[in-house]
TIFI-305106 format. One record per residue (C-alpha): x, y, z; residue in one letter; residue number from 1. Coordinates in steps of 0.02 Angstrom, whole numbers, plus 32768, in hexadecimal, padded with zeros to 4 digits. Layout:
N
{{X, Y, Z}, 'A', NUM},
...
This chain:
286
{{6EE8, 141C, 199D}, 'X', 1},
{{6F10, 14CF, 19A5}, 'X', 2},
{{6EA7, 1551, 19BD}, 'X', 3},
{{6EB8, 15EC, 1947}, 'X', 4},
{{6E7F, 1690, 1910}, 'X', 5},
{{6E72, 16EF, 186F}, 'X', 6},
{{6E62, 1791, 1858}, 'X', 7},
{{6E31, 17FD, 17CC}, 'X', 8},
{{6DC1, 1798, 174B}, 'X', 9},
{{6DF3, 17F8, 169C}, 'X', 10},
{{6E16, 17AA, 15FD}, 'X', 11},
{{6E96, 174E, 164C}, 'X', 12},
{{6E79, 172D, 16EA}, 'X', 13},
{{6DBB, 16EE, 16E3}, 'X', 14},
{{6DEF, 164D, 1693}, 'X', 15},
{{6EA3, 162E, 16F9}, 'X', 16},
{{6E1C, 162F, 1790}, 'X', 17},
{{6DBD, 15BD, 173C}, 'X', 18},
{{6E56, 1551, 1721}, 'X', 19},
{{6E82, 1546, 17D5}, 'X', 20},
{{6DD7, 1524, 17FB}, 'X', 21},
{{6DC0, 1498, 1780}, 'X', 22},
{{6E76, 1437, 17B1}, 'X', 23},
{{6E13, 141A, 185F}, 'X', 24},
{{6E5C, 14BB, 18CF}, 'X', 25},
{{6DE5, 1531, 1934}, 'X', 26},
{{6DE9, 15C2, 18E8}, 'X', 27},
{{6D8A, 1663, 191C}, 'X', 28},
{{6D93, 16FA, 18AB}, 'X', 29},
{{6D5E, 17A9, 18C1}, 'X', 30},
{{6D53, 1825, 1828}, 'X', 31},
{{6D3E, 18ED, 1835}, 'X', 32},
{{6C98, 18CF, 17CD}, 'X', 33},
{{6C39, 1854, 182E}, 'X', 34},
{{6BD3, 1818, 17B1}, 'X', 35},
{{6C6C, 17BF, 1757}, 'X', 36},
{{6C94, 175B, 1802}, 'X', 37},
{{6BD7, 1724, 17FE}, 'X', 38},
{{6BEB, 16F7, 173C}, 'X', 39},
{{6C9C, 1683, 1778}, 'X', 40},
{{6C33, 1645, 1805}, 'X', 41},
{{6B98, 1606, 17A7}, 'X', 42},
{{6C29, 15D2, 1711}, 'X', 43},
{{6CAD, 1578, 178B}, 'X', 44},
{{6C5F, 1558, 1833}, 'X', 45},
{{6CCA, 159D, 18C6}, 'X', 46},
{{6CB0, 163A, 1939}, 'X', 47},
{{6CAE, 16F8, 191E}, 'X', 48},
{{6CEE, 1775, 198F}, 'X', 49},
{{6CBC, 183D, 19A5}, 'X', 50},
{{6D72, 1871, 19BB}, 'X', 51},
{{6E20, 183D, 1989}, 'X', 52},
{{6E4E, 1816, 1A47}, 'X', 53},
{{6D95, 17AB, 1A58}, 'X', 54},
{{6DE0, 174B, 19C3}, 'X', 55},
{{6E94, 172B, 1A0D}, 'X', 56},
{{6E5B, 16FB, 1AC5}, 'X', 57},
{{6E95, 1654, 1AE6}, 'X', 58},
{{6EEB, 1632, 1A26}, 'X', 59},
{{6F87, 15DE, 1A1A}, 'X', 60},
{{6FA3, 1646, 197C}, 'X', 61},
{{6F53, 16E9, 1933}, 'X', 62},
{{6F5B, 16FF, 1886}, 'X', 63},
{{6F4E, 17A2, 1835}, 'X', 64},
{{6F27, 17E0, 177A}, 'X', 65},
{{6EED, 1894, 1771}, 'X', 66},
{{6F1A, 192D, 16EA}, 'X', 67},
{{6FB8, 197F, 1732}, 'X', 68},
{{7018, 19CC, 17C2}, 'X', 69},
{{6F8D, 1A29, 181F}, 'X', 70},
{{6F09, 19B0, 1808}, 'X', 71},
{{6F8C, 1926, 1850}, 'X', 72},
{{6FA4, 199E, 18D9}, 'X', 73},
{{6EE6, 19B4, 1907}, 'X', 74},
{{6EBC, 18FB, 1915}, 'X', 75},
{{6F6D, 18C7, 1967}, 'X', 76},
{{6F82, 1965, 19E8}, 'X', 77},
{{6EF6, 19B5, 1A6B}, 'X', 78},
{{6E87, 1977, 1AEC}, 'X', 79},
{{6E26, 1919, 1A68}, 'X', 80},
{{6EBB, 18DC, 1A0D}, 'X', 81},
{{6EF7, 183E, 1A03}, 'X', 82},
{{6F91, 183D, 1A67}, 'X', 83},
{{6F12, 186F, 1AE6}, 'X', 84},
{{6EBD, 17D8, 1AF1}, 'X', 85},
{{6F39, 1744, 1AC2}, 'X', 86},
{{6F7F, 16DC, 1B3E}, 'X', 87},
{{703F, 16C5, 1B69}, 'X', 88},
{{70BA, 167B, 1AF6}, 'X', 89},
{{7032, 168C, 1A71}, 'X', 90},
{{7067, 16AA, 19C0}, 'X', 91},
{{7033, 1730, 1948}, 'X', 92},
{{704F, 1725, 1891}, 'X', 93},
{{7035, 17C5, 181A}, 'X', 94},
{{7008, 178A, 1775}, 'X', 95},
{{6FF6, 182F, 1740}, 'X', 96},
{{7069, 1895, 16B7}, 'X', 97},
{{709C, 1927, 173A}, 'X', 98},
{{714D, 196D, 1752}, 'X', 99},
{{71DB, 191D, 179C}, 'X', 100},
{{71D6, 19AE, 181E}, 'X', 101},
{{7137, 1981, 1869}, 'X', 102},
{{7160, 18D5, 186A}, 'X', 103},
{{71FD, 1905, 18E2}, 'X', 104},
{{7188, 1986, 1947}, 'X', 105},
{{70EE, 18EF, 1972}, 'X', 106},
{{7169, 1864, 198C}, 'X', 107},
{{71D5, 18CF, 1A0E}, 'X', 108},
{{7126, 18FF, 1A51}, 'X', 109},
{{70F3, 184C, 1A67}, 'X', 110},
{{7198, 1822, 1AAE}, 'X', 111},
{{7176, 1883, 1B3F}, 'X', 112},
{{70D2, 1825, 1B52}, 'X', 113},
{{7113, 177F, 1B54}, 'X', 114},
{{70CC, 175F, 1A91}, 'X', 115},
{{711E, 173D, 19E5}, 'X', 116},
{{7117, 1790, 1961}, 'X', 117},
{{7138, 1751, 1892}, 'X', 118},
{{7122, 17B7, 180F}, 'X', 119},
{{70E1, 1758, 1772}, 'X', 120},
{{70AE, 17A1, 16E2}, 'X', 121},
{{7080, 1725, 165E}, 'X', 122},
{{7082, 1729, 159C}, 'X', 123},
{{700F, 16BB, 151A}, 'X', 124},
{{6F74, 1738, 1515}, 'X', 125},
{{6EB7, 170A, 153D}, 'X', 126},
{{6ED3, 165E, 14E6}, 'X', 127},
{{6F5E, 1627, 1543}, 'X', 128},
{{6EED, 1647, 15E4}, 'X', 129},
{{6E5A, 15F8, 15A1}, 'X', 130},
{{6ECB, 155D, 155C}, 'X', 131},
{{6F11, 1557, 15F5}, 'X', 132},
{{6FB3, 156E, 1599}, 'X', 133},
{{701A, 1613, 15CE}, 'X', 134},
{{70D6, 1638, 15EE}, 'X', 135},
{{70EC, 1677, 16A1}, 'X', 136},
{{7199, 16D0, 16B7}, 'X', 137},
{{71CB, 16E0, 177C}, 'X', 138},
{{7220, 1750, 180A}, 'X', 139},
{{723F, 1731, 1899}, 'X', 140},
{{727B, 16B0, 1935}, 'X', 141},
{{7286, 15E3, 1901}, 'X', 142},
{{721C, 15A2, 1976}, 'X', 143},
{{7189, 1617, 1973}, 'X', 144},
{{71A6, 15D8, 189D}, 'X', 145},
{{71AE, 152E, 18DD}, 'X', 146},
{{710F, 1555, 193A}, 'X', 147},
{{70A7, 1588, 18A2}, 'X', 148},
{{70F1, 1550, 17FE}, 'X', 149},
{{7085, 149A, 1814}, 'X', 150},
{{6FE7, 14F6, 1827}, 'X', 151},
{{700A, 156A, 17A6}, 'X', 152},
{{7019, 14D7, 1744}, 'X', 153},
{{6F5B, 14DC, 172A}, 'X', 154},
{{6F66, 1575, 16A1}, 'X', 155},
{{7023, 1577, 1674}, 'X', 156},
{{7080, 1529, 15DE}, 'X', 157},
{{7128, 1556, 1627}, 'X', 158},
{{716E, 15B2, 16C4}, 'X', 159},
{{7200, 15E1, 16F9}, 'X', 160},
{{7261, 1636, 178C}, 'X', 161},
{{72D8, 16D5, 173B}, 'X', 162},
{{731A, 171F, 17E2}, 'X', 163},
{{72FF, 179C, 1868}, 'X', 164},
{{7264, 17FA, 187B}, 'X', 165},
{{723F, 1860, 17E2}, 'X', 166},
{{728B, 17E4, 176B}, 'X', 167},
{{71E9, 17AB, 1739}, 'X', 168},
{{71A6, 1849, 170C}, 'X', 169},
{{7248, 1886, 16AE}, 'X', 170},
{{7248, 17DA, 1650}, 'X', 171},
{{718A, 180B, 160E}, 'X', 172},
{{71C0, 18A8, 15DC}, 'X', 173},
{{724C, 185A, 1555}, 'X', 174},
{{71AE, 17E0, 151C}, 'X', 175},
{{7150, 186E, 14ED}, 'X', 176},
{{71EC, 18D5, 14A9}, 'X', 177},
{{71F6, 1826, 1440}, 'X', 178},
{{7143, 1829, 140E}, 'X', 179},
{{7140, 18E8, 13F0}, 'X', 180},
{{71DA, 18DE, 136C}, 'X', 181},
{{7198, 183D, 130B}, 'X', 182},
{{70CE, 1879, 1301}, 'X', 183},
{{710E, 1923, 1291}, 'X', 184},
{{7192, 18A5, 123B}, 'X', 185},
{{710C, 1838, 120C}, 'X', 186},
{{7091, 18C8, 11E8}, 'X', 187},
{{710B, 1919, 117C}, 'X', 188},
{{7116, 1875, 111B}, 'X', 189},
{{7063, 184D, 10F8}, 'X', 190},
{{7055, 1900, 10B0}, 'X', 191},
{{70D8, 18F7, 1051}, 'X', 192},
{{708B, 1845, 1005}, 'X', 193},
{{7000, 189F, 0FE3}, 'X', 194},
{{704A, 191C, 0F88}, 'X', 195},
{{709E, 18AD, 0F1C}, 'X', 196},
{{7007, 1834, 0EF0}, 'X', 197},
{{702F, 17BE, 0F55}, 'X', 198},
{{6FD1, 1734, 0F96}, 'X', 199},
{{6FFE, 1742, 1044}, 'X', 200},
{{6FA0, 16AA, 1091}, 'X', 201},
{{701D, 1651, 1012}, 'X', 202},
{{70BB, 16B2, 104B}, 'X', 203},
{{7095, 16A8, 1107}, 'X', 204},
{{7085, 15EC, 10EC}, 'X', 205},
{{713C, 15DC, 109F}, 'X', 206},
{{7199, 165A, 10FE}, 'X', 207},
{{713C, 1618, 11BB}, 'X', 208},
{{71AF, 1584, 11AD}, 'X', 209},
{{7250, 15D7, 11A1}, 'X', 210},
{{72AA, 166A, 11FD}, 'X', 211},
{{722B, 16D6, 11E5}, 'X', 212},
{{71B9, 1671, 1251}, 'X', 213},
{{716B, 16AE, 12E2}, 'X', 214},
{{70B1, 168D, 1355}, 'X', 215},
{{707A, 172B, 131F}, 'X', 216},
{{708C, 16F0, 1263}, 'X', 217},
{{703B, 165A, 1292}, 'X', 218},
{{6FB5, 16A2, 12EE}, 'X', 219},
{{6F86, 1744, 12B2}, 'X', 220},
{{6FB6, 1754, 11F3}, 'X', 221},
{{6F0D, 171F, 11AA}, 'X', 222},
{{6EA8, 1797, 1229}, 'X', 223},
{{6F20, 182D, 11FD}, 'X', 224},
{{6EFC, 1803, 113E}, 'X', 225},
{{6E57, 1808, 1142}, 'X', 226},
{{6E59, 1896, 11C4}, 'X', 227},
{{6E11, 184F, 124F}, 'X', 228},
{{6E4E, 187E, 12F4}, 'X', 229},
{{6DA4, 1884, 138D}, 'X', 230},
{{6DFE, 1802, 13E7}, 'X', 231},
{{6EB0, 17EA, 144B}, 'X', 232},
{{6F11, 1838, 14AF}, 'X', 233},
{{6EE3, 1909, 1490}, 'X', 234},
{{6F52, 198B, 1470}, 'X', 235},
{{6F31, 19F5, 14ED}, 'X', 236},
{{6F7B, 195A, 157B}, 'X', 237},
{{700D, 195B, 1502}, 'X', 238},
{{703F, 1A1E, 1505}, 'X', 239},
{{701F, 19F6, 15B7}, 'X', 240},
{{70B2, 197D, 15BE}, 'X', 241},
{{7123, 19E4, 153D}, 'X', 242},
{{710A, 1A6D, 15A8}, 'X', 243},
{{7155, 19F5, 1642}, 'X', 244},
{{71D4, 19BF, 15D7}, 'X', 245},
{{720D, 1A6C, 1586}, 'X', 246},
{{721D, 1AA9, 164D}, 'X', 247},
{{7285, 1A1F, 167E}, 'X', 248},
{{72EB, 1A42, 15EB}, 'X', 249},
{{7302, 1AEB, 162D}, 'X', 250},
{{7338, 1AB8, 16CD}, 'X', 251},
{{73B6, 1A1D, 16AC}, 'X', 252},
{{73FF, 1A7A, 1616}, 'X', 253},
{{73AF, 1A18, 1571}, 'X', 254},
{{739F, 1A5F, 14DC}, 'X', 255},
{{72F9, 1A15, 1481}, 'X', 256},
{{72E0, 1A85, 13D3}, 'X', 257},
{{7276, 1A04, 1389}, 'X', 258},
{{71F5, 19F1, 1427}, 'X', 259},
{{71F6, 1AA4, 143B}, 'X', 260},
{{71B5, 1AB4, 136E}, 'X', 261},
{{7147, 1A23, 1398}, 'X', 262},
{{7103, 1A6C, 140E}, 'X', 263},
{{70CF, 1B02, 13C0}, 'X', 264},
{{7083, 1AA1, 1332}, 'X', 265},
{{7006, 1A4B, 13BC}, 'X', 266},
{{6FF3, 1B08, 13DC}, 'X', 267},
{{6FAB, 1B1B, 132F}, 'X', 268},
{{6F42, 1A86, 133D}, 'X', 269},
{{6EF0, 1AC7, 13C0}, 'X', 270},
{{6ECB, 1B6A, 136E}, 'X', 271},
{{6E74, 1B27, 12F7}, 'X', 272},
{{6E00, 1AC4, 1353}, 'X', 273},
{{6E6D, 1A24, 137E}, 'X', 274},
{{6E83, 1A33, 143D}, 'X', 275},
{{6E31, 1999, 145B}, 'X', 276},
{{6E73, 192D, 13C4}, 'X', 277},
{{6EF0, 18B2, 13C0}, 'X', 278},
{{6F9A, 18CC, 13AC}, 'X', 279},
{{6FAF, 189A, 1305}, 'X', 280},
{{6F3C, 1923, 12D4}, 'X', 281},
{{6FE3, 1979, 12AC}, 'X', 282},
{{6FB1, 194B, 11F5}, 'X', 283},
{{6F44, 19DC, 1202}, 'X', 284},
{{6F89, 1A65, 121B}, 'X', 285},
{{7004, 1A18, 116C}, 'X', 286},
């Protein structure tokens, strides 16, 4: 059986360890706060580690699943990092939602060290990674993919190889392009229902099984109508990837009106006090 690490124990991350550990693989972990690792440790079994490069010595794979481009950069890069301390031909894979640039920069980086490098950013929220049950979208060479897609087995619903380095990351940015557009759709509708004395419960029921259907109707109408929103994934992660999106736009020539607006609604979400609500807390600001 392999042995693996995981680092970065977050929403997502602390139960996709917990995954890996339960489907029989070694798994040590490490965590900036090291009284998380303890809590996996006393929750999962396994080992803990004091640095990112303690964690990856002698891992066949490193996983990774921390809050953007610098923080990927502190626990991947340095003399505590975890290139640092993995072994040759070992694989790292970046769960993380970072940029496609960074990807490029750590897996040219590892290159020269004799590692490889996937970027992997995965969609389905803190209940796909407590299920066990996320969508992992891929970049990078065919057999390091070969080399991981059976382990990530253990948390994912559905992966799947989309090209070069980068690919992963740019594929994560249309998902959330995707999300952004139907969450103020579906906002927009639900106020409108209201307005017009609807029962919306009743409407959301009809309209869910036709083209109007989506897993954010299905999933977050009845919190959104009774205006409950301390849970999910927050809006300040999701400026956080509109923001990666909107720059890549910039660069590869897109034009994205609607996930610029979007974006600017979060913006008044978070003014008012939402920075940490869900995403479907766009309802509010309506």
């Amino acid at each position: 059986m392999k042995k693996v690490s995981f680092i970065g124990l977050g929403v997502m991350g602390f139960p996709m360890a917990g995954h890996l550990q339960n489907s029989g693989y070694q798994v040590t972990v490490y965590n900036r706060t090291q009284q998380k690792a303890q809590a996996w440790v006393e929750m999962y079994g396994g080992e803990m580690a004091a640095t990112p490069a303690a964690a990856a010595k002698d891992s066949d794979i490193v996983f990774v699943c921390v809050g953007n481009d610098e923080d990927l950069k502190q626990v991947v890069l340095g003399a505590s990092g975890a290139f640092s301390g993995m072994k040759a031909n070992a694989i790292l894979v970046d769960h993380t939602t970072a940029s496609a640039s960074v990807a490029r920069e750590l897996a040219e980086q590892g290159k020269s060290i004799g590692l490889s490098f996937l970027d992997a950013p995965v969609s389905g929220g803190e209940a796909g990674a407590v299920n066990g049950q996320l969508t992992i979208m891929v970049g990078g060479e065919q057999s390091a993919y070969d080399a991981i897609e059976p382990v990530m087995q253990a948390y994912a619903k559905f992966s799947k190889l989309l090209g070069k380095i980068g690919s992963g990351q740019l594929a994560k940015m249309m998902n959330q392009i995707c999300i952004a557009g139907v969450v103020q759709g579906l906002a927009e509708a639900l106020h409108f229902g209201e307005n017009a004395g609807l029962d919306c419960e009743q409407v959301v029921e009809v309209i869910s099984q036709g083209a109007a259907g989506s897993w954010q109707m299905d999933n977050r109408h009845k919190t959104m109508i009774k205006g409950e929103y301390d849970f999910g994934f927050a809006v300040d992660w999701m400026r956080k990837d509109l923001n990666i999106a909107l720059t890549e736009a910039k660069n590869n020539g897109s034009t994205l009106p609607l996930t610029a607006l979007v974006d600017q609604f979060y913006a008044d979400v978070q003014k008012n006090g939402g920075s940490r609500w869900d995403t479907s807390s766009l309802l509010t600001r309506l």
